[in-house]
N, C-alpha and C positions, 0 to 999 in steps of 0.2 A: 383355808390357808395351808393345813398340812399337804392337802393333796397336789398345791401348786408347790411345794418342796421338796413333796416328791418327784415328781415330773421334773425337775430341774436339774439341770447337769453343769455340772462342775468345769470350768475351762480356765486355762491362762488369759487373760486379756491382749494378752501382745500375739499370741497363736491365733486368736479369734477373729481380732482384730486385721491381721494380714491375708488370711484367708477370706473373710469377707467381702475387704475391701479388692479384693482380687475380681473374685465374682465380680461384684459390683463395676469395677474397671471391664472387664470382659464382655459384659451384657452392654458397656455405652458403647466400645467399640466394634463390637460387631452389632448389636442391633441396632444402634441411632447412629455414631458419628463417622462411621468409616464408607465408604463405596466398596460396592465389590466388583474387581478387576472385570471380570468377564461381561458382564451389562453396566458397570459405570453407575449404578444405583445402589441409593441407600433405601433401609427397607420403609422409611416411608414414601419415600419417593414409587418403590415397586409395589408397593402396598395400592396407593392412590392408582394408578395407570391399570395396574389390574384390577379394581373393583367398579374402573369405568368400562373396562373391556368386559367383564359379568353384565353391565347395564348395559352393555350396546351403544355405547357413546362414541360413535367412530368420528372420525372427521365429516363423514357426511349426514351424519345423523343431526336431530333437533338438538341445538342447546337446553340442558339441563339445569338444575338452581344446586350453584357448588354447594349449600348446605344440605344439601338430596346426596352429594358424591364426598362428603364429609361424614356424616352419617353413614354411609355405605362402610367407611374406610373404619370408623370410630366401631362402632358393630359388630362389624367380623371380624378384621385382620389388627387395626394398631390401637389397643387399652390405654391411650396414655391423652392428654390435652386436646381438642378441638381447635384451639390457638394455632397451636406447632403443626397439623395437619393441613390447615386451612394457610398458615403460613407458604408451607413447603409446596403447596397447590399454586399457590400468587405466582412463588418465584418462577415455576413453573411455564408460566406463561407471560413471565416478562420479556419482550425483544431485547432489553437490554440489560439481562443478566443470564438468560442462554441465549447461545447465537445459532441456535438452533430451536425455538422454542415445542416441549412436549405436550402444549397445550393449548388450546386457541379459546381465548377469555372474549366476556361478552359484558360490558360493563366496565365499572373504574379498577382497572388490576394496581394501581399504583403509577407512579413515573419515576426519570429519572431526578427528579426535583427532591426527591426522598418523600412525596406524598405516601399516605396508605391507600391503600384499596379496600374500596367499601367492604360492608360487611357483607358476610357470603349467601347474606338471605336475601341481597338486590342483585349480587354478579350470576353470572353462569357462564358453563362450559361445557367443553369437550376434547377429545382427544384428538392433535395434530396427525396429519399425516405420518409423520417421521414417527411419533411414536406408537402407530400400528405395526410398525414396522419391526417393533422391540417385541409384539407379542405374537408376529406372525409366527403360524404353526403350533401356535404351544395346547392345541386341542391333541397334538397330534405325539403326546407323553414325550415331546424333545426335553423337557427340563424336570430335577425331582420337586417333588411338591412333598411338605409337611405339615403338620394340624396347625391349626390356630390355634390361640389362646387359650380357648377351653375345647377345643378339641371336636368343636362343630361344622370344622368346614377343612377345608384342603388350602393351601395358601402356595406358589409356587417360590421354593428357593430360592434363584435367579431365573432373569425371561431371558428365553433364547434370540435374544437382539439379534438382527443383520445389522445394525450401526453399532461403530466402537463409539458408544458414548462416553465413556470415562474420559475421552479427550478429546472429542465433538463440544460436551459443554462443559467440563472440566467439572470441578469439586471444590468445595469449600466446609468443613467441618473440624470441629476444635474435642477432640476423645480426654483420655484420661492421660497425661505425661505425651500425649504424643497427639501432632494436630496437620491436616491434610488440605493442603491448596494448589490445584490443579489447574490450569487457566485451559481456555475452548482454543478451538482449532478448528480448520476449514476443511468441509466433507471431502472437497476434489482432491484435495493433499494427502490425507487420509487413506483415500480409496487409493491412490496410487502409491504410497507407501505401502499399505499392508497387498497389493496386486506383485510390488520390488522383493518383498518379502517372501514371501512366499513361491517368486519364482528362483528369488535368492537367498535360499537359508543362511548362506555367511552375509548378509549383507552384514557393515558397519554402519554405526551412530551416522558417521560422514555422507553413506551411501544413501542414507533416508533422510537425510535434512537435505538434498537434491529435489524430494517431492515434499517434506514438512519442512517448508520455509522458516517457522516458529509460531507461537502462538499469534490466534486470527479473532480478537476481543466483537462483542458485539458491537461497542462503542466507536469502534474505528480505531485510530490513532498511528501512533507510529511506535515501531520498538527498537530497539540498538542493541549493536554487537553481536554479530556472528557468534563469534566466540564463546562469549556468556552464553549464548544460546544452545552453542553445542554441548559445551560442559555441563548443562543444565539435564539437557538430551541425558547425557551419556550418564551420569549418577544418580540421575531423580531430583539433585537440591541444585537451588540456586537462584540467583536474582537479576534480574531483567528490567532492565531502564525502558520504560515507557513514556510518550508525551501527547498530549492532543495534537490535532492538526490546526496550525494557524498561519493566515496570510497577510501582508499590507497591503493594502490597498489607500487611492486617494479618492475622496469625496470632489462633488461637483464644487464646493466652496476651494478647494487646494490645499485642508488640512487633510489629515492622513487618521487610519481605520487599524485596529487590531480585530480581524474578523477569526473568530474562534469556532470551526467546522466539528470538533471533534474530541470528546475530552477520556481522560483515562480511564479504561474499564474497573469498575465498582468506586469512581469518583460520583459525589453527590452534587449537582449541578447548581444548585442554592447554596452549598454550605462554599463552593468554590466562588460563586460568585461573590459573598458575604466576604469571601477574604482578601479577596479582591479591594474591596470598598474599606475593608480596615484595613488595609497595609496603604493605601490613598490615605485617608486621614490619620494614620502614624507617619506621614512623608518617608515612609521606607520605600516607596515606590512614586517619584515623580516623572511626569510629564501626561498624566492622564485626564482627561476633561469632563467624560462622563462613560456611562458603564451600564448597557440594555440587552436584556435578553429576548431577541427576536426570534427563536426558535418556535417554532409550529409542526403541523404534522407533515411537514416536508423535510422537515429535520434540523436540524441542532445549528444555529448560528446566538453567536455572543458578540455583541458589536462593542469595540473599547477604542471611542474618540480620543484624540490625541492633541494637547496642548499644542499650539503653534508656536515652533521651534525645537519641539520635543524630538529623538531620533529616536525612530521605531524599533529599531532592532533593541536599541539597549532594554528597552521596556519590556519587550518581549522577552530577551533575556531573564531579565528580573522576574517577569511572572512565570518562567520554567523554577528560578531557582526559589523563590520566595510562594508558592503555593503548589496544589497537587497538579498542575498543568504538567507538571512530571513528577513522576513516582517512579520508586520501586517496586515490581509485581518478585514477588519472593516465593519461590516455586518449592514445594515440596509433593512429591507423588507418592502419597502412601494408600496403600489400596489393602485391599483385604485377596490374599490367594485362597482360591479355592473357599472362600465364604466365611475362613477361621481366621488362620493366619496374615496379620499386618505387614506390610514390606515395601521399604521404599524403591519403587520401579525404574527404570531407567524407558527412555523409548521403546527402543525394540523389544526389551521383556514384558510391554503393556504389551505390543501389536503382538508382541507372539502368543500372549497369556490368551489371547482376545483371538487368534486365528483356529489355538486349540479348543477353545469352546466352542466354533463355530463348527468344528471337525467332529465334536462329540454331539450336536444338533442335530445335525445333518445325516449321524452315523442312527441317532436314536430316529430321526425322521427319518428316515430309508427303513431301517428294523420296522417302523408302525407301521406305514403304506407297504412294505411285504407280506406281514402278515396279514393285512386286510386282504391284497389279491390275491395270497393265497388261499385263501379262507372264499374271497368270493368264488376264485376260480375251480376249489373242492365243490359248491354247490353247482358251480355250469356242468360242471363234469357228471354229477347225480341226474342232472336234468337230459342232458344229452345224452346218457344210457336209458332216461326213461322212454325222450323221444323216440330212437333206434329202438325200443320194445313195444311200443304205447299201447298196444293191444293186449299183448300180454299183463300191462302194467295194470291195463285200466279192469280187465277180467280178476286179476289176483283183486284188486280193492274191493270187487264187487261182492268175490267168495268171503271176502273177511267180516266176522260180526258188529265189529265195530272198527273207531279210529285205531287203537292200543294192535288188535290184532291184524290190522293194516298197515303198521308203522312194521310191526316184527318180522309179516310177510316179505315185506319188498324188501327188507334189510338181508331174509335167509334166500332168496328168490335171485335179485337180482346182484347179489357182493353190493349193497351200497353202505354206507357209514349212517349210522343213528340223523346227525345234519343232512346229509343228501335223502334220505327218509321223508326226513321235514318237511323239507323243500317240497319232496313231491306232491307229498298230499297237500300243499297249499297252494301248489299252483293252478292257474287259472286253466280256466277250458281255454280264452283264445290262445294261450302259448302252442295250441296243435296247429293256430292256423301257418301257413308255409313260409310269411314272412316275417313269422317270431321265432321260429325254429333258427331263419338264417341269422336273427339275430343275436340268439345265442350263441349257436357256433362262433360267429364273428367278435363276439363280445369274449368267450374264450380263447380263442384267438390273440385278442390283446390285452387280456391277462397272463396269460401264457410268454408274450413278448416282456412285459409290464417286469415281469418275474426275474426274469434272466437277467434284465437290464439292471434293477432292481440287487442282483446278486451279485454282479459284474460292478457296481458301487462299492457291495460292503468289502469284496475281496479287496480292491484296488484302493489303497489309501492317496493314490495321485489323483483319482478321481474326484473323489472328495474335497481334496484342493482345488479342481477344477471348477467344480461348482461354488465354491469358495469364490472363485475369479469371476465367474460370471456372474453370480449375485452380485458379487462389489460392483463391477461394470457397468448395473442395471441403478444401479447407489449415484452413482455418476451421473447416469441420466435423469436422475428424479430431482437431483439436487446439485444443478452446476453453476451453482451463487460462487463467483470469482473470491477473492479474500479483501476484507475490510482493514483489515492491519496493514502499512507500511511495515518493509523490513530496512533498516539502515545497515549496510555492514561493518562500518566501524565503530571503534569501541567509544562509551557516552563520553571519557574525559577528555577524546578528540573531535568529539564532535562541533561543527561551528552551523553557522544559519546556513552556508554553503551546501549542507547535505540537503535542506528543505528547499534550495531554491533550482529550476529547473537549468538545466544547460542551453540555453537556446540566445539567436541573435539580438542583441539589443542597442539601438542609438542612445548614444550620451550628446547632451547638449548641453553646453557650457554659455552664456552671455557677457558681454564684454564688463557689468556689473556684477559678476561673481554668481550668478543661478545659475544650478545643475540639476539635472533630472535626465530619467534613463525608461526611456521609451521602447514600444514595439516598430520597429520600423516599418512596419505595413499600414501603419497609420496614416501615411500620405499615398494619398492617391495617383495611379499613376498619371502623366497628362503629357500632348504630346511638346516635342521642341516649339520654342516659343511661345506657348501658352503661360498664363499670366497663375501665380500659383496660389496653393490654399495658404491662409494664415498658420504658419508654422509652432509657432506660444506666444502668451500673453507677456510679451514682456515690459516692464514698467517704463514708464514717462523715458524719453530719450536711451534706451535701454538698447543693448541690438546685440544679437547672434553674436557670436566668436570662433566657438567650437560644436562641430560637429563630425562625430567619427562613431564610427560602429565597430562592436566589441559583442565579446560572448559574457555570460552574465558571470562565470566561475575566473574571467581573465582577472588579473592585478593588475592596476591603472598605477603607471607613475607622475606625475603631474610635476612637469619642468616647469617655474617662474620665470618673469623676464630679470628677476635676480640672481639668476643660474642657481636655485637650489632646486630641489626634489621632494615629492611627499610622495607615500602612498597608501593606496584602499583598495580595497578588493571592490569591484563594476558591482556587487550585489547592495551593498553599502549603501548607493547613491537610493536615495526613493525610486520607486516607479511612480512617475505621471503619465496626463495625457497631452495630446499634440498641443491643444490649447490651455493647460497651465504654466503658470510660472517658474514653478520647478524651487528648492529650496538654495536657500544663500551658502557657497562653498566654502562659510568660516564653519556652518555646523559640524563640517568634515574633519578640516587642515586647520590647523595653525597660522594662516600668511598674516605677515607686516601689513601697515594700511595701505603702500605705495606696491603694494608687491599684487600682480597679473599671471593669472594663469596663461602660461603661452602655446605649450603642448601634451597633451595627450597619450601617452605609450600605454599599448597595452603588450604584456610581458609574458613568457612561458611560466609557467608553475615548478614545473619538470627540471632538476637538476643540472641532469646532462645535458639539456637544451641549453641552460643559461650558460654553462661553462665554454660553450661553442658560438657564445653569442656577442656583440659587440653592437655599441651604440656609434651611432656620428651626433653632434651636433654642431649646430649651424644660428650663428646671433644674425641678427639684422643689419649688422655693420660688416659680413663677409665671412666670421671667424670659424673655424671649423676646427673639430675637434672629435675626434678616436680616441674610445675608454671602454672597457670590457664591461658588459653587463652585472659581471659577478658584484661590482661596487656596490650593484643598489638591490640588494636579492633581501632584503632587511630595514626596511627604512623607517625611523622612526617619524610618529606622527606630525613632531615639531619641524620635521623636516632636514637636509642634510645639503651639505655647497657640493654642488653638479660641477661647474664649472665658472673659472676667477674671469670676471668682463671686466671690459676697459671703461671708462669713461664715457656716460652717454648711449653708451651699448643696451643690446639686451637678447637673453634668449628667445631665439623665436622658433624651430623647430630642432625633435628628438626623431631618429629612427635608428631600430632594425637594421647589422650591418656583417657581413658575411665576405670573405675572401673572396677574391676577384671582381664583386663588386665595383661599379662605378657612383660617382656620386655627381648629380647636378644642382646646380643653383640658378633661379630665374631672378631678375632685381624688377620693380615698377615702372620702369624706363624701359624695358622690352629688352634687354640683355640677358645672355645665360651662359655658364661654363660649365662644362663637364671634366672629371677629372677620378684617374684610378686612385682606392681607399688606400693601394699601396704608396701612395705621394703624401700621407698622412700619417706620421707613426700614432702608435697609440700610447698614450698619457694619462697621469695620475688623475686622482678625481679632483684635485683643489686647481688643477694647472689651468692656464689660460687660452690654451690655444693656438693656433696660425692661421694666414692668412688666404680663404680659401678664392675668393675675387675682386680685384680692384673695383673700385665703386666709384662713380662718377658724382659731382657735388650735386647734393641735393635726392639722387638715386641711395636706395636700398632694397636689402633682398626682401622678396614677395611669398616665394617658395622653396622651396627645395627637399629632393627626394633622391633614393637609393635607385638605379637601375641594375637588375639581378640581372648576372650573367647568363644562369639556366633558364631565364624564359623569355619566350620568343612575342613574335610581334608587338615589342613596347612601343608605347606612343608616349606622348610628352602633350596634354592635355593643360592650357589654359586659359583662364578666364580675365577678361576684362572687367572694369569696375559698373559699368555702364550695359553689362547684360552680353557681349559678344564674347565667344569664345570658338575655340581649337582646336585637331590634334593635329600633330606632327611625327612621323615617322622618325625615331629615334633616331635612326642610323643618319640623318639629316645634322643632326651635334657629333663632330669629330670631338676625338678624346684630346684636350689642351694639357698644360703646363699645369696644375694647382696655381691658385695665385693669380692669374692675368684678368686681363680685362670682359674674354669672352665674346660672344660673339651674340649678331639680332636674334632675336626668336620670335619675333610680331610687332607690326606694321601700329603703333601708337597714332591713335588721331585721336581728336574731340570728339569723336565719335564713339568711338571706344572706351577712352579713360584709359586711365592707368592699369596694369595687370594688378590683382590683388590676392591671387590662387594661383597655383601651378603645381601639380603633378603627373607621377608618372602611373599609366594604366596599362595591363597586357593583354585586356580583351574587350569587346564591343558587346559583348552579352552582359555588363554590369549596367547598375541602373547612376544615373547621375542625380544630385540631390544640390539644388545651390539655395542657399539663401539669404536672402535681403536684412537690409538692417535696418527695415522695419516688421518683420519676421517673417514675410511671405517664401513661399519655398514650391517649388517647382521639381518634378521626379520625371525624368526623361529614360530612355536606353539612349547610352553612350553611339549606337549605332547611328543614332538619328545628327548627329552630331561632327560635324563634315570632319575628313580628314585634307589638309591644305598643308601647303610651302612652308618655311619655315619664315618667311618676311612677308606673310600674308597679316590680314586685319582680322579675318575669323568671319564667324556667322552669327546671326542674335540668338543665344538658347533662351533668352526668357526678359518677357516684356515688363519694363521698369515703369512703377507710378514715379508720377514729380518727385523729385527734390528724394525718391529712393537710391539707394545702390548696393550690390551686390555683396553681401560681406564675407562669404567662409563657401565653400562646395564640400562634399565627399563623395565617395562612389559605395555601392552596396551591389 
């Protein structure tokens, strides 16, 4: 007892205590929880990679049993848990926690489901390609090495990587007061930022998010905002809106699919599902039916049936906002400089940290392999002075009593060095023969070259950079996996479904019972004039087409009543189906009254300055026309807004598109039509009623009516009768009338024809014509095949009618 009092020293506890814990904080952050900048590994991580590189475990080698490469690691280099190593090994070789994986596993590594991975006495492994690429050269003293633990073995500081791992697979580690989350990135990006870099030392943060998009997750997904992204770039901190990737789709029944492709990186794919099914049974999320995880080794889908009546979008909405189907990724990049020092990184100061390491590699790998040829090329040289004497060489060994005074002979004999000595006396007899001699010379030679070149590196520090660029180049080639991330450039609190949905052509179809859905138009097959057509949609008991018009899927749909009011939805809104469903009821959308008919279709500029420039006509079925500026309806609420005041009995029946100098024509069912300039039309408030655009004869009203543009040329005047026959007409054949009169024939009406029930205006014969019946069959021609005739002609049959059908709606595409 006394002896342990004496050995004891006396301290303040608060001095002790802060000193200790200091240590203690210092040894987590450099030895366990930080990366270090220059190879992007923490030292278990470099611990493991290099005790497989000692085994020989390359990627082409036999798989190994991890608890053989655990034990390796536990033994020499890391004193601490078998757990935490064998952990840090798994993650290793997850695809979907590096997007690069360092490991190539043989057995159950884990999932994203949050399963474990067996225990490490059934898996085994080996080292990835990529990460032989971390320890290339390093025989060749590129990196320092210090003792191990107890002081048995050599352990290298950092591996002289060719890959910038530190943001190849990013980091995740939690130290003492200070905690480090780095997300992966895509190699091709990578390699051409630090190639930008290094050919442009001022680059800015701006100039490399040019080739670094932003982070490239294993999982896929999509990420949002530029911005956040740069800023993120440009400090080191920051947070990043991420979402999986998700589509609608319709089932072959005609309810409709939340198909989930892709979910947030270091989301658990169980624990999401799970919340899924409890936010469904708290009704915080309705219209969902049922909820299966179809995902297999072709990869990740999550199927979420949809109640019938449910709208996709909302739903989808609600699982962005009410689960981790989007997340914040909150980016901190705190690395370790130089192996000591913690410091939160901005981009360019990683890829510069990471280019100057590769400069001191290359500079130590150049120093090795010089010394080597030089050293080889001092002994070609002893050899080659021996050759040139060999008789004399071979007489002096012979005078000497032994090897000692044979070695001191040819050293005082012939000026050679102690090593060229060596050399000689160990060389073999056939070296005299003629074609071993040339090959030393020769092989001095390019030592000699090897040297210079070798010297011409260490002077030139551009050199150096060069091979910097050509390694990376060669990075390029080994690994040119495109990127799995989506980038959105807008910021998340502006983002809408419109960002995920593509821009491309799409048919809207409307029926005269209120179903809409929004189609691919290549769905109908082409077929020629007259031919009798495919079934267009299922639509219900006495049900028939109405509307059909083609749109882009990003356009705003205004939707004119025959009450004259207005609604609108953006074209992406509407479901996608297919040619043969039914398509959903237009109340899911809009607001209408029970007597209220959608009559027409506008799709509308997005663009400001476009609307400001833009003007509507419309046109009731009773003649009335009417000029109002676009601007009215750039805002329309859901419930809808009064377009314009009708008369009695009246009703809206078409909206267009209306531009100065413009004409405008109107066709009635009784084969009459007038044309007349937008200028005989002032333009008028949004509740006003109108004038009078054609006198209508009893029992007659308007069919069609449409804008003829001043600026384009070869217009035709294109219509159809009810009965399958239709026309064109050379515009110029309609002189321009009065506003208001009675108009003039525009087609030859028999029993044979019917009534006209279509008419528009077309300016080229290269569009495809698309009519359809009002029992849904539908028929896709070229306009070309579709005669052009007089203007009091009967037409031609574009499409052959079953009994008791007729023709109900056309459009052109």
């Amino acid at each position: 007892m006394d002896d342990i009092i004496e050995r004891t020293e006396g301290r303040e506890i608060v001095t002790e205590m802060k000193e200790s814990y200091l240590d203690y904080a210092m040894s987590v952050i450099v030895m366990r929880a930080l990366p270090d900048v220059r190879d992007g590994l923490k030292p278990v991580h470099r611990r493991i990679l290099y005790a497989m590189h000692e085994l020989g475990l390359t990627h082409s080698a036999k798989y190994r049993k991890s608890a053989n490469v655990v034990g390796e690691v536990l033994g020499k280099y890391h004193p601490h848990g078998d757990t935490a190593v064998y952990d840090s090994l798994v993650r290793m070789a997850q695809d979907f926690s590096f997007r690069y994986p360092l490991i190539e596993g043989q057995g159950n590594f884990g999932s994203i489901d949050g399963d474990s991975a067996a225990a490490m006495r059934y898996t085994e492994c080996r080292m990835a390609r990529i990460a032989e690429l971390m320890l290339a050269d390093i025989e060749k003293d590129t990196v320092p090495f210090s003792p191990n633990y107890d002081g048995s073995k050599q352990e290298p500081v950092v591996l002289p990587t060719v890959v910038p791992q530190l943001l190849l697979n990013g980091s995740l580690g939690i130290a003492v007061g200070m905690a480090t989350n780095i997300p992966p990135h895509n190699m091709l990006e990578l390699a051409n930022a630090i190639i930008h870099l290094i050919e442009n030392p001022q680059a800015t943060t701006e100039d490399l998010m040019e080739f670094v998009k932003g982070p490239d997750f294993p999982t896929g997904g999509i990420i949002f905002n530029k911005k956040d992204i740069r800023q993120t770039y440009a400090t080191g901190r920051g947070g990043i809106l991420t979402r999986g990737e998700a589509e609608i789709t319709e089932t072959k029944q005609g309810s409709f699919q939340i198909i989930i492709n892709s979910i947030p990186y270091q989301v658990n794919k169980t624990t999401l599902l799970e919340k899924i099914a409890d936010l469904v049974n708290q009704k915080r999320i309705e219209g969902i039916r049922d909820l299966r995880d179809e995902s297999d080794k072709d990869g990740m889908r999550i199927a979420i049936d949809l109640k019938n009546g449910a709208f996709p979008q909302k739903v989808l909405n609600a699982l962005y906002k009410h689960t981790d189907l989007e997340r914040v990724f909150h980016v901190n990049t705190l690395a370790l400089i130089d192996g000591l020092q913690p410091q939160v990184l901005a981009l360019k100061t990683i890829l510069e940290e990471f280019i100057k390491h590769r400069q001191v590699v290359i500079e130590r790998r150049t120093r090795f392999d010089l010394t080597k040829a030089e050293e080889r090329a001092h002994i070609l040289e002893g050899l080659k002075i021996a050759l040139d004497h060999i008789d004399k060489v071979i007489a002096t060994i012979r005078k000497s009593k032994d090897k000692e005074e044979a070695h001191k002979n040819l050293i005082n004999n012939f000026t050679l060095t102690t090593i060229q000595a060596s050399a000689i006396l160990e060389m073999r007899l056939q070296t005299l023969a003629g074609l071993e001699r040339k090959k030393i010379e020769d092989e001095l030679a390019e030592k000699l070259r090897l040297i210079a070149e070798l010297k011409g590196i260490l002077k030139d520090p551009k050199k150096i950079l060069a091979i910097i660029k050509n390694e990376t180049e060669e990075l390029k080639k080994a690994f040119p996996e495109e990127r799995r991330t989506r980038v959105i450039a807008h910021a998340a609190k502006s983002i809408s479904i419109e960002d995920m949905v593509p821009e491309e052509e799409a048919a809207i179809i409307l029926t005269k019972s209120g179903y809409i859905k929004r189609i691919d138009p290549q769905e109908y097959r082409m077929q020629k004039r007259g031919g009798k057509g495919t079934i267009g949609m299922a639509t219900k008991e006495e049900d028939v087409v109405d509307q059909f018009l083609t749109v882009h899927t990003h356009d705003n749909l205004l939707f004119f009543t025959s009450l004259g009011k207005v609604y609108q939805i953006h074209s992406y809104e509407i479901p996608e189906g297919r040619r043969t469903s039914k398509g959903k009821s237009i109340a899911n959308f809009l607001m209408l009254a029970d007597t209220e008919q959608i009559t027409s279709i506008l799709p509308i500029p997005k663009a400001q300055k476009d609307i400001a420039e833009l003007s509507l006509i419309m046109i009731t079925r009773c003649g009335i026309v009417k000029k109002i500026e676009a601007k009215f309806f750039t805002d329309v609420r859901r419930s809808g807004i009064i377009a314009i005041k009708l008369g009695a009995g009246d009703a809206l029946g078409w909206v267009h598109t209306l531009h100065k100098s413009d004409d405008v024509i109107l066709v009635t069912k009784g084969g009459m039509s007038i044309r007349f300039q937008e200028g005989d039309t002032r333009t008028m408030g949004r509740t006003s009623a109108g004038v009078r655009g054609i006198k209508l004869k009893k029992d007659d009203n308007v069919v069609g009516a449409d804008v003829i543009a001043k600026t384009a040329k070869n217009q035709k005047l294109l219509v159809v009768a009810e009965n399958g026959f239709g026309k064109k007409t050379n515009i110029g054949e309609y002189k321009i009338q009065g506003r208001g009169g009675s108009g003039i024939k525009t087609m030859n009406i028999t029993a044979k024809t019917g009534p006209i029930v279509a008419a528009r205006i077309i300016s080229t014969d290269e569009e495809d014509l698309i009519a359809v019946s009002q029992h849904g069959q539908v028929i896709r021609t070229t306009l070309s095949t579709v005669s052009t005739l007089g203007r009091s002609t009967q037409g031609v049959r574009i499409m052959k009618m079953d009994t008791n059908d007729k023709i109900a709606s056309i459009t052109t595409l």
